[in-house]
C-alpha positions as CSV (number, residue, x, y, z in Angstrom):
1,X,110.8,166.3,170.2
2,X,112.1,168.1,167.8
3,X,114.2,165.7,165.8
4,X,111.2,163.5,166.0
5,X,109.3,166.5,164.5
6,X,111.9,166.5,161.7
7,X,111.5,163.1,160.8
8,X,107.7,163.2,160.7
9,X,107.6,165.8,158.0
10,X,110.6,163.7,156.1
11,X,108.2,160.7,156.0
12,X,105.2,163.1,155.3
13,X,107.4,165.1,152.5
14,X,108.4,160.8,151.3
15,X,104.6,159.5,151.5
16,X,103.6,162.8,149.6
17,X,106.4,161.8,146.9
18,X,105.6,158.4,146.7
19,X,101.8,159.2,146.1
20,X,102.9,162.0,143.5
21,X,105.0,159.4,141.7
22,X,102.0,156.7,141.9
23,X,99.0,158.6,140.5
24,X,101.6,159.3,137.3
25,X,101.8,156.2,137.0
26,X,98.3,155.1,136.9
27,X,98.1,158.4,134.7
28,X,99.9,157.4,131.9
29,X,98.9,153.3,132.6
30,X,95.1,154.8,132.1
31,X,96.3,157.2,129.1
32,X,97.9,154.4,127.2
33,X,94.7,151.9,127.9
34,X,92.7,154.9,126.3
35,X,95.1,155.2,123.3
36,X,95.1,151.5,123.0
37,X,91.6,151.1,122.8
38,X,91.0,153.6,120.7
39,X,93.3,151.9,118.3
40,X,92.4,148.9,118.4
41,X,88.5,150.7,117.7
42,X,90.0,152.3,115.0
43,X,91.5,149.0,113.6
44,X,88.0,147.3,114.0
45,X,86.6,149.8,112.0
46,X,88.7,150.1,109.1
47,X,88.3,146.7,109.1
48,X,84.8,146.3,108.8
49,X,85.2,149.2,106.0
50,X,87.4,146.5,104.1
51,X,85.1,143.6,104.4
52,X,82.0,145.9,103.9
53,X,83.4,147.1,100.1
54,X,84.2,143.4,99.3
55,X,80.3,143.6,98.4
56,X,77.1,145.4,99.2
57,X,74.9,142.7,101.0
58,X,71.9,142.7,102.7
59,X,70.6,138.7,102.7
60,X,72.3,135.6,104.0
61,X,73.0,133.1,101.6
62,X,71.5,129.7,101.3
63,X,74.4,126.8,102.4
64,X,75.6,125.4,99.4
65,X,76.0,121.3,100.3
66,X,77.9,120.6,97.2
67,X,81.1,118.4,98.1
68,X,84.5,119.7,98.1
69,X,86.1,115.8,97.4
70,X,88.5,115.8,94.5
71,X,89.3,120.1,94.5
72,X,93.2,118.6,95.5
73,X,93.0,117.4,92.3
74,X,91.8,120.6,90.3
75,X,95.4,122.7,90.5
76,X,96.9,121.0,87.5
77,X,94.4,122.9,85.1
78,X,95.2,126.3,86.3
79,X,96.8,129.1,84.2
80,X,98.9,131.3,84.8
81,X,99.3,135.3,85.2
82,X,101.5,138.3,85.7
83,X,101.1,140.1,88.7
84,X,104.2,142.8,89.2
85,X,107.0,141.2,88.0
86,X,106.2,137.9,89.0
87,X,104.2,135.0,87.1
88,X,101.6,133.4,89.4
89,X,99.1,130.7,89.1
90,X,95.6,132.1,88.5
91,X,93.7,131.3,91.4
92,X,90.7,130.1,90.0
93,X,88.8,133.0,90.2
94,X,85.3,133.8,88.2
95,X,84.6,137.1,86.9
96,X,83.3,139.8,89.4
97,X,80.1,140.1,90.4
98,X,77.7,141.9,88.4
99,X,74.0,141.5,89.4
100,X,72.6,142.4,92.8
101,X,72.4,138.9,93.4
102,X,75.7,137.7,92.8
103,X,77.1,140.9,94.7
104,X,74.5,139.8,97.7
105,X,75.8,136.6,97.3
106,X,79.6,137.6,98.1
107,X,78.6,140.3,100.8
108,X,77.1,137.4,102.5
109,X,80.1,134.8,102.3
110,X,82.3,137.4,103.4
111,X,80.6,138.0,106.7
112,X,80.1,134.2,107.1
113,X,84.3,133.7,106.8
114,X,84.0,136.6,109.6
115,X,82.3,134.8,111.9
116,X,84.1,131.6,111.2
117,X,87.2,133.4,111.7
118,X,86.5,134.3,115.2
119,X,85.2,130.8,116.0
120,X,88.9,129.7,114.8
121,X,90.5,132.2,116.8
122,X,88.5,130.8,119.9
123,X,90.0,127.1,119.2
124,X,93.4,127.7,118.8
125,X,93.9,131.0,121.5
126,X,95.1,133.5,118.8
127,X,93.3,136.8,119.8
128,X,92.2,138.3,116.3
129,X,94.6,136.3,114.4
130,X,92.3,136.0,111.1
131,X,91.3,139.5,111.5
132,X,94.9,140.4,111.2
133,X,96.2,137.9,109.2
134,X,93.3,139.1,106.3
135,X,93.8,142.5,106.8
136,X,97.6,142.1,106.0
137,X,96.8,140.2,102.9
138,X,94.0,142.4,101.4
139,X,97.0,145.2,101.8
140,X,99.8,143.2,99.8
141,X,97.4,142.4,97.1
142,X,96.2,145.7,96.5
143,X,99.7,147.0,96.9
144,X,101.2,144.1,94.4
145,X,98.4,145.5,91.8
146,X,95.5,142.9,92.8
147,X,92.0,144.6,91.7
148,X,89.7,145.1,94.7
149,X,87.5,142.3,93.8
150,X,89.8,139.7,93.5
151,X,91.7,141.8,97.0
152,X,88.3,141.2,98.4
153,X,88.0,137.5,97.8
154,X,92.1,136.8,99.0
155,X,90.3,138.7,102.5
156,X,87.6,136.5,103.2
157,X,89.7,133.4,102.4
158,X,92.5,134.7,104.8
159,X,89.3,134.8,107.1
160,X,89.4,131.1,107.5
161,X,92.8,129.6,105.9
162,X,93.2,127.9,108.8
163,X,89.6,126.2,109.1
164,X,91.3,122.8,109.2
165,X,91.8,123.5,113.1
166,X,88.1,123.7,114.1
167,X,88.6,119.5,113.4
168,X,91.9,119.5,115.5
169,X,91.3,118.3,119.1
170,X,91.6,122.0,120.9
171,X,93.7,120.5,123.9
172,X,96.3,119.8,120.9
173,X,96.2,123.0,119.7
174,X,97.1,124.6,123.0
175,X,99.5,122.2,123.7
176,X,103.2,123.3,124.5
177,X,105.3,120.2,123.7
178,X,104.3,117.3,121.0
179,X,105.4,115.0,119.8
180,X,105.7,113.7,116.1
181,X,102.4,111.9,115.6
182,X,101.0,115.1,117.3
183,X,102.7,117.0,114.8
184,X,101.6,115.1,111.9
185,X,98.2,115.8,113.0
186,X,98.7,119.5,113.3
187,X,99.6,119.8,109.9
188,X,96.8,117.7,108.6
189,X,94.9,121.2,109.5
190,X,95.1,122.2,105.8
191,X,93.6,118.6,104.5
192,X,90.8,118.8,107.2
193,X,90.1,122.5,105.9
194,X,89.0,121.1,102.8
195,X,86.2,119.3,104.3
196,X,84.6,122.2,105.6
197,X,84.1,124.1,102.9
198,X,81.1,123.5,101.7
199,X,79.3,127.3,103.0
200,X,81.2,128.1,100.3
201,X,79.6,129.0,96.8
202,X,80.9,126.4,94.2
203,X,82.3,129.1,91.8
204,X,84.9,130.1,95.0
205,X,85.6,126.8,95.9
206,X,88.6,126.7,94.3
207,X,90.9,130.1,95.6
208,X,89.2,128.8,99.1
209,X,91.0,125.3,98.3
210,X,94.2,127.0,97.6
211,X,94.4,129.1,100.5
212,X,93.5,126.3,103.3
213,X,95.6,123.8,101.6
214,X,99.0,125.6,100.1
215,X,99.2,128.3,102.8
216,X,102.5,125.8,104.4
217,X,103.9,125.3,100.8
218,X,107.7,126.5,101.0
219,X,109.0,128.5,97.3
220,X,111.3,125.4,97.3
221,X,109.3,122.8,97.6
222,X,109.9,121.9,101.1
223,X,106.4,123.0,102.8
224,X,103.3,120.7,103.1
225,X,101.3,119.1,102.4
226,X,102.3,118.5,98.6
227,X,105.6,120.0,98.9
228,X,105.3,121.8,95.5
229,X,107.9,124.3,94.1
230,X,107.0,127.8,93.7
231,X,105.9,127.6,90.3
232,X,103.1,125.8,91.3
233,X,101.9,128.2,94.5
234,X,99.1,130.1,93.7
235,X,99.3,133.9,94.7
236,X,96.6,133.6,97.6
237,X,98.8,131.3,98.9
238,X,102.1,133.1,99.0
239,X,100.5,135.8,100.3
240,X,98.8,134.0,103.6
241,X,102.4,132.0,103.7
242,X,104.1,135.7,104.4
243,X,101.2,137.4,106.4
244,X,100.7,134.6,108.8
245,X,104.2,134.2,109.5
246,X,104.9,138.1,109.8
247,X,101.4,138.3,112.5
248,X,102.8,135.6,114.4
249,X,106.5,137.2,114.7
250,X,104.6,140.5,115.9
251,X,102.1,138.8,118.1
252,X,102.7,137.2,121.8
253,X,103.3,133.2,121.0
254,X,104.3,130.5,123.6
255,X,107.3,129.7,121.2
256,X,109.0,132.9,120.8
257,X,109.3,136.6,122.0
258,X,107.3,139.5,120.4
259,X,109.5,141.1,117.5
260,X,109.0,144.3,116.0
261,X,107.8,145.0,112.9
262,X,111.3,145.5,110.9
263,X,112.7,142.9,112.6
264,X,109.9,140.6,111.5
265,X,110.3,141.9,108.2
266,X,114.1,140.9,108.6
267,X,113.6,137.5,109.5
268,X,111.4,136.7,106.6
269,X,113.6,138.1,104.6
270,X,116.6,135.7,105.8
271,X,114.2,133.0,104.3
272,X,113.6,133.6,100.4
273,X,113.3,129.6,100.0
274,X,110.2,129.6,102.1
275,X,109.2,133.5,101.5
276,X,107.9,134.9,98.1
277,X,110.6,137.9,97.9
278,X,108.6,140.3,96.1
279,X,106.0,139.5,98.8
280,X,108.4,140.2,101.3
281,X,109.3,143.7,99.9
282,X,105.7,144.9,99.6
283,X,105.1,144.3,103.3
284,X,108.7,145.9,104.1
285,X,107.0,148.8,102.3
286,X,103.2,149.0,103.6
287,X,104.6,148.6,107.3
């Protein structure tokens, strides 16, 4: 009786332990959630902070239905400009808004790319990927010595760079293996984008063209669709080639394991034919 009296309180004492170690658990599992959220609130906010300054607007626009056909055609006249130490095409961007109109006017394409952000998010199954991916380029621009208005317009096309894939056949774009021809139609994202730009005002059309189609160009000429050397990359596109690529290291993908932020950094880094160096160095110094 009394060794089984023993070994009752040892399984009590064990239970007691067992529970002790289990509500810890859920503790810290319930503390993190908290933290976590609060976060990601935090991030939310700031972000709508962002996309709030690009303009002060309080009425939708009116669709413009003026065809985007022939804007592949448009890069040759471009300029170029300094910005830091490197020389970048200017993006064809018109001067900054200066009525309340024109200001109204920008507030409301910015909340439009929003909303078609998350509707490409939806098709292809990458949780806040445009948030993030826009967020990340309004910071290297402003860091790189982008003004704020030009900043704001590099957000809202990062909002919807990859538009092309709300024409992509979802199943394809969840897909795990394809094969070439699905490839080929993968990539034909950034052609498709062009299509489906006309919410866009006309003046915009063209840093919106850049963005959808030259966000796979390579600084050596190897990317698509053009395969055009650096020279010709405009800086909206540099920048979504480098934040893109540095969200999807840092974000859970089917194709890879999660890195961590310096070792995202690093791998970009590894690649300066495909990666815009000085690009590369302002996000190792934002991070």
């Amino acid at each position: 009786m009394e060794a089984t009296g023993k070994s009752n309180r040892v399984l009590m004492f064990s239970l007691f332990i067992i529970m002790g170690i289990c509500c810890i658990v859920f503790i810290i599992i319930i503390l993190n959630l908290i933290v976590n959220l609060k976060n990601a609130k935090t991030q939310n906010e700031l972000f709508d902070e962002t996309l709030k300054a690009a303009s002060n607007s309080v009425r939708p626009a009116q669709d413009d239905s003026i065809g985007v056909e022939g804007l592949e055609y448009m890069y040759e006249a471009l300029g170029q400009k300094k910005v830091g130490k490197t020389r970048v095409l200017v993006d064809g961007i018109p001067p900054a808004p200066k009525s309340e109109a024109e200001r109204t006017e920008m507030g409301a394409l910015a909340r439009r790319c929003r909303e078609i952000g998350v509707q490409i998010d939806q098709a292809t199954g990458r949780k806040n990927n445009s948030k993030n991916v826009a967020e990340i380029v309004y910071k290297l621009a402003r860091g790189m010595g982008v003004a704020h208005y030009e900043a704001s317009l590099f957000l809202s096309v990062a909002l919807v760079y990859d538009i092309g894939f709300l024409e992509i056949d979802r199943k394809l774009l969840l897909a795990k293996g394809l094969s070439d021809a699905e490839k080929t139609e993968i990539r034909n994202h950034v052609k498709k984008g062009l299509k489906l730009l006309s919410f866009v005002p006309e003046k915009y059309r063209v840093i919106f063209a850049d963005g959808v189609r030259m966000h796979h160009e390579n600084m050596d000429g190897s990317g698509y669709p053009a395969g055009v050397p650096a020279s010709r990359i405009p800086l909206v596109a540099r920048l979504l080639r480098v934040a893109e690529s540095f969200i999807a290291l840092i974000s859970r993908r089917s194709y890879h394991e999660i890195c961590d932020k310096e070792a995202a950094v690093d791998e970009l880094r590894r690649m300066p034919e495909i990666y815009d160096p000085a690009i590369v160095d302002m996000l190792e110094r934002l991070i």
